[in-house]
C-alpha positions as CSV (number, residue, x, y, z in Angstrom):
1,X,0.0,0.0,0.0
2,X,2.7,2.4,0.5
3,X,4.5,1.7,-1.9
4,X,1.1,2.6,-4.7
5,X,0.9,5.6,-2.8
6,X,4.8,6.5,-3.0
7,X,4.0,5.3,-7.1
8,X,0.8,7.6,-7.8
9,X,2.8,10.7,-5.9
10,X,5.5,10.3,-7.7
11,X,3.7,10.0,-11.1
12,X,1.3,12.9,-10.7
13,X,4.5,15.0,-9.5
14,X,6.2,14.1,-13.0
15,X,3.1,14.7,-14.9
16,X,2.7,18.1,-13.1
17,X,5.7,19.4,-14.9
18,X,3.8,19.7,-18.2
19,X,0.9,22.1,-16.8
20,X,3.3,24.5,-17.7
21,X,2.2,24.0,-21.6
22,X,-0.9,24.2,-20.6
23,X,-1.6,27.9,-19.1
24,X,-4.7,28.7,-21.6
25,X,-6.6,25.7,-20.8
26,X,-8.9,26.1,-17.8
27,X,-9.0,22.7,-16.7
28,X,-6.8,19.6,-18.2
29,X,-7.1,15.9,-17.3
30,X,-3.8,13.5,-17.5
31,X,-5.2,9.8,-17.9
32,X,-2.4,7.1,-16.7
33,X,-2.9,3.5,-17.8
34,X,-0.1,1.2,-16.4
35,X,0.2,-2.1,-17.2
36,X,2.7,-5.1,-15.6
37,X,3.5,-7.9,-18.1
38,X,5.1,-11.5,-17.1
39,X,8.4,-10.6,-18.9
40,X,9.4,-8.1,-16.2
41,X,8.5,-4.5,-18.3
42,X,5.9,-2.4,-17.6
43,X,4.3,0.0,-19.7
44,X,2.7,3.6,-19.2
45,X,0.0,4.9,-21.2
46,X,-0.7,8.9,-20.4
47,X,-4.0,10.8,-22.5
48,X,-4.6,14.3,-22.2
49,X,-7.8,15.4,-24.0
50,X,-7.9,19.5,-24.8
51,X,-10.4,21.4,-26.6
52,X,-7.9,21.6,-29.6
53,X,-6.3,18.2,-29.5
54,X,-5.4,14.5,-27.8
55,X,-2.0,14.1,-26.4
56,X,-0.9,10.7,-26.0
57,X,1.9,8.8,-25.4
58,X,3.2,5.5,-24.2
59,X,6.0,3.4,-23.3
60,X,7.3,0.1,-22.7
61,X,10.7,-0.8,-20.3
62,X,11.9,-2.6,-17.9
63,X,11.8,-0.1,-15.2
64,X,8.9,1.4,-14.4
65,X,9.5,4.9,-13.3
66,X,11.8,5.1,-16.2
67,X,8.3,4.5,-18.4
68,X,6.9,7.5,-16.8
69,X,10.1,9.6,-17.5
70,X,10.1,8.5,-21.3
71,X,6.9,9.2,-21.3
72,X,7.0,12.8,-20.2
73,X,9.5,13.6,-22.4
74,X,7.7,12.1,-25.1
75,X,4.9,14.8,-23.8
76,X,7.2,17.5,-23.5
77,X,8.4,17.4,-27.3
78,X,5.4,17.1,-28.6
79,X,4.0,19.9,-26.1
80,X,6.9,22.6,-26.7
């Protein structure tokens, strides 16, 4: 249990950083799918519906919170 907690802080804290794109948008919604397969890699699915477009990105590796890193960055290029 803490350890979800310590997880789902740690994600929204990374996610956070990209409000900063965001600053004419009243109100924007991150969605986080996360998925653990058998072969040891877990992969991070993040959707952010706007009024003007869908930003989405995934990805796959063998450490978790590195998914979520890849995947902001992924965010961030396509963001900036």
């Amino acid at each position: 249990m803490r350890s979800q907690k310590r997880f789902v802080n740690t994600q929204k804290k990374k996610i956070s950083k990209l409000e900063k794109y965001f600053t004419d948008v009243a109100n924007a919604t991150a969605y986080v799918n996360l998925k653990v397969y058998t072969e040891k890699t877990a992969k991070v699915e993040v959707t952010i519906p706007l009024p003007y477009l869908v930003l989405r990105a995934e990805e796959t590796s063998i450490d978790l919170y590195g998914s979520i890193d890849l995947v902001v960055d992924k965010l961030e290029k396509t963001s900036s």
